[in-house]
N, CA and C of each residue as an Amber inpcrd file, in Angstrom:
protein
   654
 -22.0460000  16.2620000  -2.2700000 -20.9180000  16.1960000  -3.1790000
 -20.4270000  14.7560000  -3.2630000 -20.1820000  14.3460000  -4.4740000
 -19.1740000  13.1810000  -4.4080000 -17.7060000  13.0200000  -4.7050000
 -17.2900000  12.2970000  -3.5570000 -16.0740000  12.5190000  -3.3340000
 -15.2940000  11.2490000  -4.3520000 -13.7230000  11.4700000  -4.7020000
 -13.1070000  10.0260000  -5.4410000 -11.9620000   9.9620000  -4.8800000
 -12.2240000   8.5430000  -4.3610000 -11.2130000   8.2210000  -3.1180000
 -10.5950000   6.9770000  -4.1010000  -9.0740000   7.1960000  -3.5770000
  -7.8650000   6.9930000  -4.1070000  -7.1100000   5.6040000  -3.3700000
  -7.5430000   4.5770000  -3.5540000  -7.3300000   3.5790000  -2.3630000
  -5.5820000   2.7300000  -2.9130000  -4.9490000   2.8140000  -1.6430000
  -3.4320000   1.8120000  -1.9800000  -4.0800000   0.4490000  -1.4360000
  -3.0430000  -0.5720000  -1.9870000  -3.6400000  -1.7680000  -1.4800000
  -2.7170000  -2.1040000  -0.5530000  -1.3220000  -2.5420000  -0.7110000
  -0.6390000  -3.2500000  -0.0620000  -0.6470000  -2.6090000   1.3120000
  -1.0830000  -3.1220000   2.3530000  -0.7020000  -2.7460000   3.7110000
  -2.0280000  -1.6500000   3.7710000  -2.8820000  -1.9260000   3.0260000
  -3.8060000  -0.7080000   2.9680000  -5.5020000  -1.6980000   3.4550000
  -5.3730000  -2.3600000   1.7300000  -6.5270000  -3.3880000   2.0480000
  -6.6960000  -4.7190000   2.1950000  -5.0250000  -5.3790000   2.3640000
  -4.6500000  -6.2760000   2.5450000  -3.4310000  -6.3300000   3.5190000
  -3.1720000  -7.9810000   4.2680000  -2.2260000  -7.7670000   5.0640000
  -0.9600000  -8.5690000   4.3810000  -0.2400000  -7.6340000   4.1350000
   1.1510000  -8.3060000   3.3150000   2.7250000  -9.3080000   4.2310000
   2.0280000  -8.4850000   5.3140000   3.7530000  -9.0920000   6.1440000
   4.1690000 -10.1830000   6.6000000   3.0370000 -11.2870000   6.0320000
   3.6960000 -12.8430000   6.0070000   4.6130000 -12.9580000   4.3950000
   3.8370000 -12.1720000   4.0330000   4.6800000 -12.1140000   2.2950000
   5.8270000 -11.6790000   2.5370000   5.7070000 -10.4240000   3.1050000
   7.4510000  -9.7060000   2.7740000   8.2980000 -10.4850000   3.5960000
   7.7160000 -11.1270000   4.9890000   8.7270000 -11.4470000   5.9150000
   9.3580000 -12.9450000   5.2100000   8.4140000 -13.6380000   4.5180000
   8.8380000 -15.5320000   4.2120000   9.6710000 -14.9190000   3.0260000
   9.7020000 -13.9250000   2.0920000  10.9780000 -13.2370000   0.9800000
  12.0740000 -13.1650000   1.2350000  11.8440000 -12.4540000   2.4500000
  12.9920000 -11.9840000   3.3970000  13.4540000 -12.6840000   3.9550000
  13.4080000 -14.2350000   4.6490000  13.6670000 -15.0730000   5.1910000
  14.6010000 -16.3270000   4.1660000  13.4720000 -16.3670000   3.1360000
  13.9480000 -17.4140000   1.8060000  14.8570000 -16.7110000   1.0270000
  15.1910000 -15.4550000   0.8020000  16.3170000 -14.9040000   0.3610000
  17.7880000 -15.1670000   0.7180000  17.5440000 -14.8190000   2.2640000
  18.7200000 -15.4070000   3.4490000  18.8950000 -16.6080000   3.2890000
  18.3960000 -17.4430000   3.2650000  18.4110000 -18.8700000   3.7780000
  19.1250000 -19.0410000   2.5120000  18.4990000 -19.0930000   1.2110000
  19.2150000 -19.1370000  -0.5760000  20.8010000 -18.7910000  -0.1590000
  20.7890000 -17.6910000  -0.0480000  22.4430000 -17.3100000   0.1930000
  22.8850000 -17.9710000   1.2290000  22.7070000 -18.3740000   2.4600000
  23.5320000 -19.0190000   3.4720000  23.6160000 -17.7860000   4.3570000
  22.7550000 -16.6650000   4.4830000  22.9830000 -15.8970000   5.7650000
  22.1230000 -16.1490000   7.0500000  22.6910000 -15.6340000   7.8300000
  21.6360000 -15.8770000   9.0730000  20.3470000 -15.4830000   9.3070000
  19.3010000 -15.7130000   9.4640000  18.1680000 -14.9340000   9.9460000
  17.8030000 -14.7660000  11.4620000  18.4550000 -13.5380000  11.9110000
  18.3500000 -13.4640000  13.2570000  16.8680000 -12.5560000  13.9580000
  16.1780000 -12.7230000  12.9130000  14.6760000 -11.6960000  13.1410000
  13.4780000 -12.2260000  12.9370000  12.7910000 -12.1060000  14.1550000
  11.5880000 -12.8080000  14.2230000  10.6680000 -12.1380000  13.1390000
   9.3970000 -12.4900000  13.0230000   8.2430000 -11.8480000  12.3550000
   8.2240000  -9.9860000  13.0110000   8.2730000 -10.4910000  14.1750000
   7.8100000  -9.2770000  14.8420000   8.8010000  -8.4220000  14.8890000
  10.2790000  -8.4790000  14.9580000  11.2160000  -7.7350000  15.0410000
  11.1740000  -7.1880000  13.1790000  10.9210000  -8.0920000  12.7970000
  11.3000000  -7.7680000  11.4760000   9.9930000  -6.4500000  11.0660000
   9.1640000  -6.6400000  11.4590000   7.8390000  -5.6190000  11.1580000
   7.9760000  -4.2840000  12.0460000   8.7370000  -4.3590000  12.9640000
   8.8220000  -3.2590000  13.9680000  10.0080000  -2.4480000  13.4470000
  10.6020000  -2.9840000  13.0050000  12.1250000  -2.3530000  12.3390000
  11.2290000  -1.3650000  11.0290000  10.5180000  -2.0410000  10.0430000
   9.9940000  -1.9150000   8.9370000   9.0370000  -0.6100000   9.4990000
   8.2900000  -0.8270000   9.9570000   7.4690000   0.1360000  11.0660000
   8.1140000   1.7090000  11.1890000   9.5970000   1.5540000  11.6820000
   9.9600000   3.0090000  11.6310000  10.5250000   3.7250000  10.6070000
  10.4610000   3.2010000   9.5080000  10.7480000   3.8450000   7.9180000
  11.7190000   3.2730000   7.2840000  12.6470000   1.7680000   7.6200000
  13.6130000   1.2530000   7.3210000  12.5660000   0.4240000   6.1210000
  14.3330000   0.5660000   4.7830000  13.8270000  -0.2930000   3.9900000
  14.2550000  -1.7810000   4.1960000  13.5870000  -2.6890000   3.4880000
  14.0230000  -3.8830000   4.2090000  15.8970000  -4.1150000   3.4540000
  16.2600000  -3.3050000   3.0160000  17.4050000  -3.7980000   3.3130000
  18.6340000  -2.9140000   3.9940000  18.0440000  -2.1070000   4.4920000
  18.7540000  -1.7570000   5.5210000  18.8000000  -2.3470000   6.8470000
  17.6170000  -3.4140000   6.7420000  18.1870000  -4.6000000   7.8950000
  18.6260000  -5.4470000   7.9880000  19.7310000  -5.7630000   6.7350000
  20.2690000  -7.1800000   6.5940000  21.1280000  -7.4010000   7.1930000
  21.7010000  -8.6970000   7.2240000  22.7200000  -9.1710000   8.3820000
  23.9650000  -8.6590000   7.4780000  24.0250000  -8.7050000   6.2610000
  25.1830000  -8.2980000   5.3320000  25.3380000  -7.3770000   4.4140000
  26.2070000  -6.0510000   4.7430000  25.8950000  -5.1600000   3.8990000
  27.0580000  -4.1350000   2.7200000  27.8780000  -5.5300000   2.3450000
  28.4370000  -4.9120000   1.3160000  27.3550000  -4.9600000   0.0400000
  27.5970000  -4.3080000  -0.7620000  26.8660000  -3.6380000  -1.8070000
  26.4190000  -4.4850000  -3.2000000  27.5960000  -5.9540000  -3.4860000
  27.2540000  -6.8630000  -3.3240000  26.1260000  -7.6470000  -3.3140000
  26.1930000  -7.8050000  -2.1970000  25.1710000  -8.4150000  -1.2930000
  23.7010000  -7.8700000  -1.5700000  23.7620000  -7.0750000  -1.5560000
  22.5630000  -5.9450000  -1.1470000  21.8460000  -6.2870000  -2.9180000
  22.7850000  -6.0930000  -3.8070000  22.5440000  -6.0820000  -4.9750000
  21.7050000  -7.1440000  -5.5390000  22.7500000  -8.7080000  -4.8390000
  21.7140000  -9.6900000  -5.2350000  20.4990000 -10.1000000  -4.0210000
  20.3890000  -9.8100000  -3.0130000  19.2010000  -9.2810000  -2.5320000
  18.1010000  -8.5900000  -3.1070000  18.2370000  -7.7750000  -3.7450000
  17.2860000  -7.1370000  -4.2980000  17.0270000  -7.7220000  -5.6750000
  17.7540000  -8.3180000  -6.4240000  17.0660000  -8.8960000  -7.6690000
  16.6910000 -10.1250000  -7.2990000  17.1770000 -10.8010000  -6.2630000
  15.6660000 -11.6710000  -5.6600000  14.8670000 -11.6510000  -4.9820000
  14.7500000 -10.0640000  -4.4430000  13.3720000  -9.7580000  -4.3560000
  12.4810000  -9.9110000  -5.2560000  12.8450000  -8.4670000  -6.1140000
  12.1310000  -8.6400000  -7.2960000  11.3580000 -10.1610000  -7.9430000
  12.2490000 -11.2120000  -8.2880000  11.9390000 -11.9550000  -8.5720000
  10.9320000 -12.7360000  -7.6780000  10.7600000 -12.2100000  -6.4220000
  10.1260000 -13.0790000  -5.6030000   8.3820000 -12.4650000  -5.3680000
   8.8900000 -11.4210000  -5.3130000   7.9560000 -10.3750000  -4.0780000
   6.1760000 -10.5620000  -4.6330000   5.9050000 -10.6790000  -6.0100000
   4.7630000 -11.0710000  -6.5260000   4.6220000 -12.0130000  -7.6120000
   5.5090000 -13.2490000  -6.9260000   5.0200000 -14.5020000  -7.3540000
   4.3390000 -14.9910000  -6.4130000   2.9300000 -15.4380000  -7.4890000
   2.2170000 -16.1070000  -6.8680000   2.5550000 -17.4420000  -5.5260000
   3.1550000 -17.7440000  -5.5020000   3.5960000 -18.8570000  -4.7240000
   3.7450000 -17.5560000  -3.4070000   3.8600000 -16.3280000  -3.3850000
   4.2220000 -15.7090000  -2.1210000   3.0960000 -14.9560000  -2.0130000
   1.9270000 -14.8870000  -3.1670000   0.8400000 -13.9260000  -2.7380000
   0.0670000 -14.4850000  -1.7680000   0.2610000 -15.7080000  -1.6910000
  -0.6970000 -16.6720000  -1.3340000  -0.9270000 -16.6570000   0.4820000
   0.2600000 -16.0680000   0.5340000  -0.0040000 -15.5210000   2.1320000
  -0.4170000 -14.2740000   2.4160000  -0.5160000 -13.6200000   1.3270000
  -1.8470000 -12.2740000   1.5960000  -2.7140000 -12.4020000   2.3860000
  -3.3800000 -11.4160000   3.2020000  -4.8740000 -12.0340000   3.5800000
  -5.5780000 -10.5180000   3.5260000  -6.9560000 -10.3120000   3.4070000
  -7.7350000  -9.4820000   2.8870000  -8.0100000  -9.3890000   4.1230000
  -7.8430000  -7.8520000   4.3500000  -8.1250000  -7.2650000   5.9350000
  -9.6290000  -7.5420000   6.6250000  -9.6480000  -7.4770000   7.8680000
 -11.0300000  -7.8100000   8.2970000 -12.0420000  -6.5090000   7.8040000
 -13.3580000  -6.4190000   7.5540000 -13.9390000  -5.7600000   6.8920000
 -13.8230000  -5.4490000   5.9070000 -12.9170000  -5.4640000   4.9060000
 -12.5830000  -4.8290000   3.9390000 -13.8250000  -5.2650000   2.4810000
 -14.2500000  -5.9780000   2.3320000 -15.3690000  -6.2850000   1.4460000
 -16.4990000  -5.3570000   1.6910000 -16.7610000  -5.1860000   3.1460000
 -18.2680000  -4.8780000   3.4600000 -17.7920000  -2.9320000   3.7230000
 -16.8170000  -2.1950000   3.9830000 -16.3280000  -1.1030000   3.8850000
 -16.8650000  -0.6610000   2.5910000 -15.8670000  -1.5330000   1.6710000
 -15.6610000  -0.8460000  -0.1400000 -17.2600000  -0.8980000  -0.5180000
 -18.0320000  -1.9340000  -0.4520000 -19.2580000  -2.3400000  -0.6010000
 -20.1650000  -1.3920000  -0.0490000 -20.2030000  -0.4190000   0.8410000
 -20.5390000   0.6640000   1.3890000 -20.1190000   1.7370000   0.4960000
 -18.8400000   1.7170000   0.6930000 -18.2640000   3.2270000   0.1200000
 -18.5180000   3.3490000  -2.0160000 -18.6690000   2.4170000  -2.0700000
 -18.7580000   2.1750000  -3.6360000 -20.4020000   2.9360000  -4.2180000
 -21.0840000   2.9310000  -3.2320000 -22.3320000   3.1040000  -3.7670000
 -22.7220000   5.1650000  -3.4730000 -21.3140000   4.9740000  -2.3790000
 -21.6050000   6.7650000  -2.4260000 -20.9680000   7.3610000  -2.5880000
 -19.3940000   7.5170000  -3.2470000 -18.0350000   7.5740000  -3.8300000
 -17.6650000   6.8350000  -4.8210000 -16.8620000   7.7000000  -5.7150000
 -15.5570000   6.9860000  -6.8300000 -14.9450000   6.3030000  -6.2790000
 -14.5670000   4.6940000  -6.5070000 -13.3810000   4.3280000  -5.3270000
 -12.2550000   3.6490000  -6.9730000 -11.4920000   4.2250000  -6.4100000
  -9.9530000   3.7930000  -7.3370000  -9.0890000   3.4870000  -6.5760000
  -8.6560000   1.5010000  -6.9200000  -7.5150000   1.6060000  -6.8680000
  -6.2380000   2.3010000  -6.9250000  -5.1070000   2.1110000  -6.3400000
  -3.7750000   2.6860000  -6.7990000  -2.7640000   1.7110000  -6.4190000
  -1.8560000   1.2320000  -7.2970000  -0.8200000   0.4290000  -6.6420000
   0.5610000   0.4240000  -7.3100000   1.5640000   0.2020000  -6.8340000
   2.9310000  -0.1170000  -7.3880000   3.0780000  -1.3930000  -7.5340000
   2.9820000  -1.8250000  -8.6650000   3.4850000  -3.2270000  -8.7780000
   4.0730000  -3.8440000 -10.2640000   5.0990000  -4.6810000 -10.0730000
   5.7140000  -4.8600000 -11.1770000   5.1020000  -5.5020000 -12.2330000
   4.4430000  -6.2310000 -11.8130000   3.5960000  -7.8660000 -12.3540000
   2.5340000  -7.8980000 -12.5690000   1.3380000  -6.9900000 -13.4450000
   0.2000000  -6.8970000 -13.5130000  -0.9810000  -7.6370000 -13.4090000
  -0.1100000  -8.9660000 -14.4580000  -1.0350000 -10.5060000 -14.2440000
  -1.1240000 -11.0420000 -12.8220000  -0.3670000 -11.2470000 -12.7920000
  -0.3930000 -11.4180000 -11.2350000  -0.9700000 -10.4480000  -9.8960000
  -0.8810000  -9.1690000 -10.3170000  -1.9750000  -8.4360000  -9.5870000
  -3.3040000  -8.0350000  -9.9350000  -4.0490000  -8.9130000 -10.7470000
  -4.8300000  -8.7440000 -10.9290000  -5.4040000 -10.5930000 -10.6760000
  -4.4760000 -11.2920000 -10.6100000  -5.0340000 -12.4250000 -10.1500000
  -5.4780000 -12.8780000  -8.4450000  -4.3990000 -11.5780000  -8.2290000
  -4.6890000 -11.4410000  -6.4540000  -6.1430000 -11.0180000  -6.3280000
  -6.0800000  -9.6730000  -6.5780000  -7.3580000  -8.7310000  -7.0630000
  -9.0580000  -9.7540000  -7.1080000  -8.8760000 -10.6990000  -8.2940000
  -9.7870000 -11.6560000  -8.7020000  -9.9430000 -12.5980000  -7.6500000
  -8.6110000 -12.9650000  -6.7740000  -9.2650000 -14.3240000  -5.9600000
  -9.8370000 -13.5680000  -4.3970000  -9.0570000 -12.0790000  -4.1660000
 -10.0470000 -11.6250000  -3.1630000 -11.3730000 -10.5870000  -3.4490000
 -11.9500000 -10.6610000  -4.4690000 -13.0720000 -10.4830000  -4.8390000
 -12.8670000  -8.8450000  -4.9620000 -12.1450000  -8.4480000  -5.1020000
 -11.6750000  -6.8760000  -4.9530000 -12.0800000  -6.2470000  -6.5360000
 -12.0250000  -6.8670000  -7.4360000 -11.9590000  -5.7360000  -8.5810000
 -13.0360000  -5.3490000  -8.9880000 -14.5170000  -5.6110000  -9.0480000
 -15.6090000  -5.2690000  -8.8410000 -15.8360000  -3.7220000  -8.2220000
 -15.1300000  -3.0600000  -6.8460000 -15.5220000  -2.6140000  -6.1880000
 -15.0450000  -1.4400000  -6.9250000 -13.8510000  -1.1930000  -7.7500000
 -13.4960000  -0.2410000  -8.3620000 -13.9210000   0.2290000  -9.6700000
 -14.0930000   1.3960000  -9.5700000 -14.0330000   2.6320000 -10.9030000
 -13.3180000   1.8860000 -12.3870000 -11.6440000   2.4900000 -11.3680000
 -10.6820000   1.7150000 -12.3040000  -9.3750000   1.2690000 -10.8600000
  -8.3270000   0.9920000 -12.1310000  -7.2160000   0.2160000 -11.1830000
  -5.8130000   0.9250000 -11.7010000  -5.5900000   1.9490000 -11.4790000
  -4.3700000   2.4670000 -11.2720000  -2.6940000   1.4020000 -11.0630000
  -1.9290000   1.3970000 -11.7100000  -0.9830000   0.5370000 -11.7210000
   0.5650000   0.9300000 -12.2220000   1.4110000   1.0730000 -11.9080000
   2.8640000   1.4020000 -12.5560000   3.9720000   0.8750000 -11.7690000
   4.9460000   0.5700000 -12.3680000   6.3190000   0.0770000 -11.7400000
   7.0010000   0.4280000 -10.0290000   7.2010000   0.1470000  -9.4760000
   8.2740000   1.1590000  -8.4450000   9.4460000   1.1530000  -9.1240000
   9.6960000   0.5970000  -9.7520000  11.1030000   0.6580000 -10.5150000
  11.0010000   1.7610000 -11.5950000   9.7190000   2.6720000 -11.8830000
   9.6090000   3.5250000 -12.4820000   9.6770000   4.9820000 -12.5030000
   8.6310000   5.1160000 -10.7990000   8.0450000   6.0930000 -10.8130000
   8.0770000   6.1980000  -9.1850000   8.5900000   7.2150000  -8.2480000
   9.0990000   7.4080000  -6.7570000   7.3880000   7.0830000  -6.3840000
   6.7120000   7.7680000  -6.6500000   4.9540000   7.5350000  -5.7690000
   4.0980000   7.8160000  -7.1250000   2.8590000   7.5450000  -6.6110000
   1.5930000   7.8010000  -7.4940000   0.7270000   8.7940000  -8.0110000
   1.8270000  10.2210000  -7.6210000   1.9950000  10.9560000  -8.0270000
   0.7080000  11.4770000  -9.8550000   2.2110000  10.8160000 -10.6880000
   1.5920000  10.6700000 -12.0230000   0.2800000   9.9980000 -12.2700000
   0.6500000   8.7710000 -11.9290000  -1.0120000   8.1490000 -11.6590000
  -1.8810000   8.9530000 -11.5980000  -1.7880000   9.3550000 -10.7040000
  -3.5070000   9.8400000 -10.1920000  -3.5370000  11.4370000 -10.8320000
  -2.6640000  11.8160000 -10.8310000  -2.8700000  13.2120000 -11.8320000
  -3.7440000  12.8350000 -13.5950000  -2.8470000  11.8740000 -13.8910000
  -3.7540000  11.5870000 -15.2850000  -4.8040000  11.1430000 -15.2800000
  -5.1820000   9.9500000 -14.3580000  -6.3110000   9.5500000 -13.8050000
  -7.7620000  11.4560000 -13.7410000  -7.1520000  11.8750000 -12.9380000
  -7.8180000  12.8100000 -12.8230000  -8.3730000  13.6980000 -14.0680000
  -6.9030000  14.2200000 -14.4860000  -7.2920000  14.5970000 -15.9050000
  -8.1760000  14.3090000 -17.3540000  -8.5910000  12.8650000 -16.8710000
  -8.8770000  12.2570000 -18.0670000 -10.1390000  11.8860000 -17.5870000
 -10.4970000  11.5430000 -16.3710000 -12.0010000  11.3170000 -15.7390000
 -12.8960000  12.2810000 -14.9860000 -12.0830000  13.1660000 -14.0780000
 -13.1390000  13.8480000 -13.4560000 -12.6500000  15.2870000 -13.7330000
 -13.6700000  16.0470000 -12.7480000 -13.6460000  17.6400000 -13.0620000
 -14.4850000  17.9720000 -11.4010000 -14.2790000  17.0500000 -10.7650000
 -14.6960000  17.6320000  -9.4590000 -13.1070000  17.4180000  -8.8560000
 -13.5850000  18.8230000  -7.6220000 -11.9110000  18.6410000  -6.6850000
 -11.7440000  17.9030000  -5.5060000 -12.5470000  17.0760000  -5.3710000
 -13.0630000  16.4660000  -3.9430000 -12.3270000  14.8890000  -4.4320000
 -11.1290000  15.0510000  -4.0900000 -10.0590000  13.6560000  -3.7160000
  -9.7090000  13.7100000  -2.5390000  -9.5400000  12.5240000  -2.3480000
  -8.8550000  11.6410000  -1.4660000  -8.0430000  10.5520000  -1.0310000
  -6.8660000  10.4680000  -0.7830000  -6.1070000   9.4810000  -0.9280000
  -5.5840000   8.5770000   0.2780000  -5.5190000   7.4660000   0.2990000
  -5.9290000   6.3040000   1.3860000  -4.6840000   5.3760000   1.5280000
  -3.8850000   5.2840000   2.4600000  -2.4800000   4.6750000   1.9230000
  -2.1770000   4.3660000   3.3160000  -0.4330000   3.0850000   3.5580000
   0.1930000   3.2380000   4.8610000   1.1880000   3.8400000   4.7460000
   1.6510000   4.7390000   4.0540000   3.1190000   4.4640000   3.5150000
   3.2730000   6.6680000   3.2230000   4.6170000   6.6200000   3.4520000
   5.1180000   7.5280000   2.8160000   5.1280000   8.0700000   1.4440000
   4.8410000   7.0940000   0.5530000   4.3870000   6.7230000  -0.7320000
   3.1160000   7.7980000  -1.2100000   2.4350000   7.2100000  -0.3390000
   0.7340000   7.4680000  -0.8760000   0.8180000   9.2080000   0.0780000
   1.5510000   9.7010000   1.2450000   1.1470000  10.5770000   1.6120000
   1.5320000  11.8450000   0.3200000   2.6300000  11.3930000   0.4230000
   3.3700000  12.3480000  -0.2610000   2.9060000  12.5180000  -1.7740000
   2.3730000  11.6370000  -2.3830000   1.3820000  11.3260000  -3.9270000
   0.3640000  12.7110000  -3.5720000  -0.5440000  12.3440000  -2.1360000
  -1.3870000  13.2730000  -2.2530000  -1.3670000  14.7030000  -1.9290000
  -0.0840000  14.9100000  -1.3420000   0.1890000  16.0440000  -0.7960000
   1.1110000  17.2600000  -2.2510000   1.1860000  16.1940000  -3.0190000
   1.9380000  16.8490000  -4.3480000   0.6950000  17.2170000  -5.2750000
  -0.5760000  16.5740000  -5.0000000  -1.3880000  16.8520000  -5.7430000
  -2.4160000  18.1150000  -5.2460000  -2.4810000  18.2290000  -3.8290000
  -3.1750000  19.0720000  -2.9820000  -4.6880000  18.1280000  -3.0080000
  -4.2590000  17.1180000  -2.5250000  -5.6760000  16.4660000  -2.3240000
  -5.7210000  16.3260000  -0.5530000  -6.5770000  15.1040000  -0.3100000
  -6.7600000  15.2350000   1.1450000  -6.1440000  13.9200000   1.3260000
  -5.3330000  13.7370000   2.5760000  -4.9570000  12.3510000   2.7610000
  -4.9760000  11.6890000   4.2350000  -5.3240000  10.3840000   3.9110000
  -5.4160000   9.9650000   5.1760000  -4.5190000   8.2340000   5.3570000
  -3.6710000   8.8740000   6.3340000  -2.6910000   7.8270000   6.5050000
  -3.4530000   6.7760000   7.4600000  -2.8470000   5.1550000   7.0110000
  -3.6570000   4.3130000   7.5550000  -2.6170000   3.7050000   8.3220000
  -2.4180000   3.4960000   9.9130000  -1.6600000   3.1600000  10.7420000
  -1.2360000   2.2880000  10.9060000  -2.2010000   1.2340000  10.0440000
  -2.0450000  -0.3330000  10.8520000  -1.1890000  -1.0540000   9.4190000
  -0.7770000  -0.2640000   8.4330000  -0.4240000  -1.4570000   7.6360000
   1.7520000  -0.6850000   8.0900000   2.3470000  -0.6070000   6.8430000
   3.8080000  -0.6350000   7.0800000   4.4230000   0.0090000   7.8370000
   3.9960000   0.9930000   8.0140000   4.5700000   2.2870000   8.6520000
   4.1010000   2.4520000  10.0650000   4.1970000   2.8560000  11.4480000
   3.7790000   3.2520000  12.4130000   3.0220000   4.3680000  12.3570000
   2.1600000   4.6120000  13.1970000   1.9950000   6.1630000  13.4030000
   2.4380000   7.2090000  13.7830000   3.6810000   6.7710000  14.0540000
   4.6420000   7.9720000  14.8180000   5.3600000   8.2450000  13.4740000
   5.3080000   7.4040000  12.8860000   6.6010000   7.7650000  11.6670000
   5.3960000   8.3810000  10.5610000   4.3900000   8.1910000  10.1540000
   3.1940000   8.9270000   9.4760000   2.8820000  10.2840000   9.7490000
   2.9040000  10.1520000  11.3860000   2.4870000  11.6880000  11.8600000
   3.3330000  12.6690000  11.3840000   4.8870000  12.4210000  11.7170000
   5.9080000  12.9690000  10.6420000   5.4550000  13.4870000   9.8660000
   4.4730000  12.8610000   8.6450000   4.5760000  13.4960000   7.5850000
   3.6460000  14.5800000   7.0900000   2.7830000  14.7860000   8.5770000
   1.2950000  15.4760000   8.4850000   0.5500000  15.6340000   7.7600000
  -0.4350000  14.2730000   7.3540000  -1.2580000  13.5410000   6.9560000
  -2.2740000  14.6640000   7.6200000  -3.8440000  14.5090000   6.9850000
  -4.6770000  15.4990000   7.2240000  -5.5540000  14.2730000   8.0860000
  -5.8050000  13.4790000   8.0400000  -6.3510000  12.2120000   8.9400000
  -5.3390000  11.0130000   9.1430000  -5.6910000  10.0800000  10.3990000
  -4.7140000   9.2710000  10.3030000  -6.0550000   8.3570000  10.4190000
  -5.5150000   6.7550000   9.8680000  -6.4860000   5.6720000   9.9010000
  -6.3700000   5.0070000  10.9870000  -6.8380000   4.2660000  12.2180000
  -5.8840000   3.1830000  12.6570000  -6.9170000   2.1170000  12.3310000
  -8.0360000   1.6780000  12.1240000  -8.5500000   0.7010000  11.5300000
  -9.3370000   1.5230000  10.2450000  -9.1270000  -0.0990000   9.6980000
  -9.9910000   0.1250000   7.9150000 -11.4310000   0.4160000   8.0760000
 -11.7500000  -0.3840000   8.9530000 -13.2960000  -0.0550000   9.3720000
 -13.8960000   1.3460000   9.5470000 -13.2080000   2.3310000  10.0210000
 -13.8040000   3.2360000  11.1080000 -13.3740000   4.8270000   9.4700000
 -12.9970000   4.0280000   8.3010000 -12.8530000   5.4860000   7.1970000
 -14.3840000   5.8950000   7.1080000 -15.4690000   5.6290000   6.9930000
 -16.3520000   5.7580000   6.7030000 -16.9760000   6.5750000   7.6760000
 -16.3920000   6.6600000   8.8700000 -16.9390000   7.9850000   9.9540000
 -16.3000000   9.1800000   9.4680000 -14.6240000   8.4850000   9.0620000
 -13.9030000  10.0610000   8.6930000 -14.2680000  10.9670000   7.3410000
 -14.9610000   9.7760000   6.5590000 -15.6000000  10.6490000   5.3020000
 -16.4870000  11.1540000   5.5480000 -17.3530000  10.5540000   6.5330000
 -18.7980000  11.5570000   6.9540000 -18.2900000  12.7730000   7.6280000
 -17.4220000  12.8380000   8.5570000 -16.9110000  13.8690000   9.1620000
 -16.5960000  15.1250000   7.9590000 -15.3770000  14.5130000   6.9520000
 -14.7700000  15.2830000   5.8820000 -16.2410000  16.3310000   5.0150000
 -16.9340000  15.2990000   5.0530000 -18.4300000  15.9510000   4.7030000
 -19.3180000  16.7480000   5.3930000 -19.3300000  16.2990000   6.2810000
 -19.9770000  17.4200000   7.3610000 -19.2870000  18.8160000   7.0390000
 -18.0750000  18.9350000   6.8660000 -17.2930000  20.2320000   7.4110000
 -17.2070000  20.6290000   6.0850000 -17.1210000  19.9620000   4.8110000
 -17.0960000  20.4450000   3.6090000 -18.1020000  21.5910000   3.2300000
């Protein structure tokens, strides 16, 4: 059977948290607040399901407000993608999985040009079908995505969806597909397990045993 696996990127096939953390840092600093959080405090907080602004040093509403529209403005400009880095294996995985699976992108992102210029400089868009894309300012998860996606391309029931996030579990669990939470990007595994994910990832490397497995038992 062939299976069509549903891949998130951020925190999925790339490592984002020099990005979010130097946002998060240059935001503060712009306003004159303190930054009392290391890299690591700041990722461990993030880790147990906090959004990043429920960890700010200042939290009238305010505050919070113009925080977040310079996020926005920040979060995928290029000048901040640039500390992305493309997970270890991740070329030679997709490059595998491409030749015996559907592999589709899925992502939330505001800025298309710009995610597709990421896409282009880590050699990523090749490996996909297609590239799934819509707002977070639109749409709670990927839900819709991948339902139309589906509707409009396939007619087999053998999905799968690949994510770190609460986001992507819950996308696949609304769809009745299969999902497998990946440990190592935003979220912990304690806070994933929560959501009883049908596999959990902890390296990118090692999906390709769990699809053989998923197959075996299919």
């Amino acid at each position: 059977m062939k299976w069509t696996i549903f891949f998130d990127l951020d925190g999925t096939l790339i490592d984002t948290s020099e990005r979010h953390y130097r946002v998060h840092t240059d935001i503060l600093d712009f306003y004159g607040m303190p930054n009392t959080l290391t890299k690591e405090e700041f990722w461990k907080l993030k880790k147990t399901g906090k959004k990043t602004v429920e960890i700010l040093p200042e939290t009238s509403k305010e505050f919070i407000q113009q925080f977040l529209n310079e996020w926005l403005k920040k979060i995928e400009n290029r000048e901040y993608l640039r500390f992305d880095k493309l997970l270890p294996k991740c070329s030679g995985i997709l490059s595998i999985l491409k030749n015996k699976v559907d592999l589709v992108l899925t992502t939330l992102r505001n800025n298309k040009k710009n995610l597709f210029w990421e896409l282009n400089n880590f050699g990523l868009t090749n490996y996909f079908k297609e590239i799934l894309v819509d707002s977070p300012l639109k749409v709670k998860n990927k839900m819709p995505l991948i339902k139309e996606y589906i509707e409009r391309n396939s007619k087999s029931d053998n999905f799968i969806i690949v994510g770190d996030s609460e986001v992507d579990v819950s996308s696949g669990k609304e769809l009745g597909m299969l999902t497998v939470a990946a440990t190592y990007g935003i979220r912990s595994k304690e806070f994933l397990m929560k959501l009883k994910p049908d596999f959990c990832l902890d390296k990118l490397f090692e999906f390709p045993e769990i699809l053989k497995g998923i197959g075996d038992d299919s």
